[in-house]
N, C-alpha and C positions, 0 to 999 in steps of 0.2 A: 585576432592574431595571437599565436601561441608567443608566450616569454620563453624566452632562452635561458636554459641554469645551465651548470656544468654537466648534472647527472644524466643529461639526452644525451650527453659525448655519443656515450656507449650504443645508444638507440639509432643515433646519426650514422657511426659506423657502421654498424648490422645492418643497414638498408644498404650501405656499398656494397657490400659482402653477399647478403643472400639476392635469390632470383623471386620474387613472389610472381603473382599473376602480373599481367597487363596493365591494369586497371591501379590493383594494390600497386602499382610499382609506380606507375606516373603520380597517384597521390602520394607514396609516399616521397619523390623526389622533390617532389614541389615544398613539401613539408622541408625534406631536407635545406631545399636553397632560401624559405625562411630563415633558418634554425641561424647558416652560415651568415645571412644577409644581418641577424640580429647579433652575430658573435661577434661580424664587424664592427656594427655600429658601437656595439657598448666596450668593444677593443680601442674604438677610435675615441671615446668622452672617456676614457679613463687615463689613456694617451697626454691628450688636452688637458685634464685638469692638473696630472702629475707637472708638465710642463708650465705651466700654470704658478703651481707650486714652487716649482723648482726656480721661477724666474724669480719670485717673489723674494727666494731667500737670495739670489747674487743680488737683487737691488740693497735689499736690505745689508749686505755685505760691504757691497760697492760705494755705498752714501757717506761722506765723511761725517763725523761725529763734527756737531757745532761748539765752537769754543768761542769764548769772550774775547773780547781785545781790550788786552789790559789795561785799566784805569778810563774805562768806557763802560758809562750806565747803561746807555741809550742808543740805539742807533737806529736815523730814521734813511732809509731812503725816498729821493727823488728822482720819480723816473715820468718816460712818457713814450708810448707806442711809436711814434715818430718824433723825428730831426725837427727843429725847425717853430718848435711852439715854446720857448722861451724858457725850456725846463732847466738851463743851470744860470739864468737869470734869478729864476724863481730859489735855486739853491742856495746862492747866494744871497740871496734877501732875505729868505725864511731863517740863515743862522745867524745872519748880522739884527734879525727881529727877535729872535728869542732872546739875544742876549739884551736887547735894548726895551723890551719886556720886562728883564728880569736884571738887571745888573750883576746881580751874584752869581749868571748863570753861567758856569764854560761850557764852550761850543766849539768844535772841530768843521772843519770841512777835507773831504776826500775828495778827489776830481777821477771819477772808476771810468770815464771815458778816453781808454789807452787811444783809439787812433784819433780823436779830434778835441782835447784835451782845453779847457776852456777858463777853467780856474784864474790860470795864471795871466792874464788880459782882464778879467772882471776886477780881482782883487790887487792889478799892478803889481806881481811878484815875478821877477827873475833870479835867475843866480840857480843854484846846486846847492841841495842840504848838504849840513856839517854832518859830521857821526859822533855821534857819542859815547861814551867811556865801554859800554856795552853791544856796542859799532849797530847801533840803530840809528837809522838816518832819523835830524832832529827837523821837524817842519816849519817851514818860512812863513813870518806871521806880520799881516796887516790888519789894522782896526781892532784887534783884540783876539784874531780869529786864527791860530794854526792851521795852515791849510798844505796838503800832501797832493801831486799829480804827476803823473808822467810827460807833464810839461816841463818841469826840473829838471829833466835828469836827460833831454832831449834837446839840439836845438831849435829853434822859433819853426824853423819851415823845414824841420826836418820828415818825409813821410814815415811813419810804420810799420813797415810793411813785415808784419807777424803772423803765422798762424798761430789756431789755436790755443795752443797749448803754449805756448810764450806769453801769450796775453794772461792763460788762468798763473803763468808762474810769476808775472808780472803783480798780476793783481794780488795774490798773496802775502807779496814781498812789502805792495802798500799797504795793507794790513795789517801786517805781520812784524814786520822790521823799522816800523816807526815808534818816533818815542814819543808819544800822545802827549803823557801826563796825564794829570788826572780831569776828567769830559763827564758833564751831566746827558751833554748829546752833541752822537759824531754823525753829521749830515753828509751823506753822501750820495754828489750828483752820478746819476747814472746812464750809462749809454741809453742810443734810444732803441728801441727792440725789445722782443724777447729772447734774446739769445746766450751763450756761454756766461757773459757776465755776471750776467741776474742769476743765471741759475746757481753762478759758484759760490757768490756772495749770499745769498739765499741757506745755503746749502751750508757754508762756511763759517756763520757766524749768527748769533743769534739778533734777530731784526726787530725792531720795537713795534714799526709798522711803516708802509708804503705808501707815499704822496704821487697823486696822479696829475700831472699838467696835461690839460691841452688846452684847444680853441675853443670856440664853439661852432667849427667850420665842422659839418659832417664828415668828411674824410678824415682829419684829424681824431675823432668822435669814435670811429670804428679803430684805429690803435691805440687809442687811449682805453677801450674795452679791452681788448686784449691783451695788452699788459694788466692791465685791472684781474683779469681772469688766469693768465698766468702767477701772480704773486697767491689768491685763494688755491692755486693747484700747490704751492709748494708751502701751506700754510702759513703765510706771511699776512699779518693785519691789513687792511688797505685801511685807511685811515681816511680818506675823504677825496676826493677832487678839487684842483686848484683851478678856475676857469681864467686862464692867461687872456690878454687883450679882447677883452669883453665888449667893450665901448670904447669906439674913439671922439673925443671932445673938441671941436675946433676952438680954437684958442683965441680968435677971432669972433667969433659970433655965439659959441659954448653950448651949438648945437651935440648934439650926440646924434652917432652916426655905427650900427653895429654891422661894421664892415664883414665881420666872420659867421654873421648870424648871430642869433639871439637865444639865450639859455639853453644853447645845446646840452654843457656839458651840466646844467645842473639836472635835464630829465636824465642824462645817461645815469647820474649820480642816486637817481629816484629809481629806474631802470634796475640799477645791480645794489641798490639798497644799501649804500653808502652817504656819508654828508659830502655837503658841498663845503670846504672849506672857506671858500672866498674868491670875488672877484679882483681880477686886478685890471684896470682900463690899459689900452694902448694908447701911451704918452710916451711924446718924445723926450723930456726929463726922464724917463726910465732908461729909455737908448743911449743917449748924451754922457748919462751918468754911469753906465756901466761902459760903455767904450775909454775913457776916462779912468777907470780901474777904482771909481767912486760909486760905490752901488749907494742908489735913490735915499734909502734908509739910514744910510753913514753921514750921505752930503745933503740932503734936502730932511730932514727928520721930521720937517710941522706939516710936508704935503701933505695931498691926498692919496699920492701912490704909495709915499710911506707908510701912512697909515694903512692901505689896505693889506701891506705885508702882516705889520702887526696885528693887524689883525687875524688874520692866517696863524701867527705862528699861535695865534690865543688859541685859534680854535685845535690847530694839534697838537699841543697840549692837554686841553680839553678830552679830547680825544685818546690820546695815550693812558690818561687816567684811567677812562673808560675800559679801555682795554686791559690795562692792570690788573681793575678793581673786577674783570667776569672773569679774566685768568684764575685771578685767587678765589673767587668763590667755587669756579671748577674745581681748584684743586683740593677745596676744602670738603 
């Protein structure tokens, strides 16, 4: 097949124009509807790439530049594909764990779940922040823990009902308009999905890296991937897998019993080539204690479930470093 340049224009033309023979005329027409069929095609991939281009710089346009939140080192979120797998349970015991880790360590908590907001039931806070001199709302603080939600500024059973865009202006304002103080790490529970949230706060501020809760029930297993796969799309560390209620222990007899299936979430965790941070068992001290507004790690500290928080939080930790320490060598 002949390639098509510009310089045939002319050749193309003069076949409309003159009469030749029969014969000369049908091949040269046939040549002709090559020539046109190839002027399409390569009209049509120069089309496309320009377009192509062109999207690339409004993305690039359109992406808000990441800023810090003032007098915050760290910020890890927690999140999970779906409702319902004990992810701001787990929020709350991973910042009440680093601190009980580390004593010198300050910890924040965010509650970025504008419509089902949970914070404030885990950690027994009510009431409306104060403002402060600078009229940043100041955060309501139990156990040692400042914690900021759109439970506050709401009543108990009041619904939601926002779209979008009230939620991204909501959630910047919790961001944005609090007055932290100074945080080694502001843990923040996150809705469950992949959706506006994730991506603004993603998008919005720079993230240390993303803790993944589920089960090890296979449907749980497949949103837990993808949230796993959305935080690598928008370059966010995943830092590991939390495997929530892994084993339940009758308290009676101290059989174990894995109600949700067994090491799901650590093959997923093998699967997208991340660690598994840690199991935590389904125990009713876990339930009891956080319904109570006394998370397991505050009120029971010598358990076993305590322990497997602190453990967790060792290991993200661990894990943060990690990620530091190949950031800095990238950038060196």
């Amino acid at each position: 097949m002949a390639h098509f340049s510009c310089r045939r224009l002319p050749h193309l033309f003069r076949i409309c124009v003159n009469k030749p023979s029969v014969s000369r005329a049908a091949a040269d027409r046939k040549h002709g509807r090559v020539c046109c069929l190839q002027f399409i095609r390569c009209q049509r991939s120069m089309d496309a790439k320009a377009l192509q281009e062109r999207q690339k710089q409004h993305m690039a346009k359109g992406l808000p530049k990441q800023k810090p939140i003032v007098g915050v080192k760290q910020v890890i979120v927690v999140a999970s594909g779906k409702g319902g797998v004990g992810k701001s349970t787990t929020a709350v015991n991973l910042a009440l764990a680093l601190m009980a880790n580390n004593p010198s360590t300050s910890v924040g908590l965010l509650d970025a779940d504008v419509y089902g907001p949970s914070i404030p039931k885990l950690m027994n806070l009510k009431g409306n922040p104060a403002l402060s001199d600078n009229n940043l709302m100041i955060p309501l603080t139990n156990h040692g823990v400042p914690c900021m939600s759109m439970g506050f500024l709401v009543e108990d059973v009041a619904p939601i009902v926002w779209r979008g865009l009230m939620v991204m202006s909501a959630i910047d304002k919790l961001l944005r308009q609090v007055e932290w103080g100074s945080l080694d790490y502001l843990v923040v529970d996150m809705p469950p999905g992949t959706g506006d949230v994730q991506l603004s706060i993603s998008q919005n501020i720079p993230v240390a890296g993303a803790v993944i809760v589920s089960t090890p029930q296979d449907i749980a297993l497949l949103d837990a991937r993808r949230g796993a796969e959305m935080f690598k799309k928008v370059n966010v560390p995943v830092l590991g897998l939390v495997q929530n209620m892994s084993v339940f222990q009758c308290p009676n007899c101290n059989h174990q019993t894995h109600i949700f299936g067994s090491d799901g979430a650590r093959q997923l965790a093998d699967t997208l080539g991340v660690r598994l941070l840690g199991d935590v068992p389904l125990h009713l001290n876990i339930r009891e204690t956080s319904d109570r507004g006394e998370p397991v790690v505050v009120s029971s500290p010598g358990s076993p479930e305590a322990e497997a928080y602190r453990n967790v939080a060792s290991a993200v930790v661990q894990r943060l470093q990690e990620v530091t320490d190949c950031s800095n060598r990238t950038s060196a």
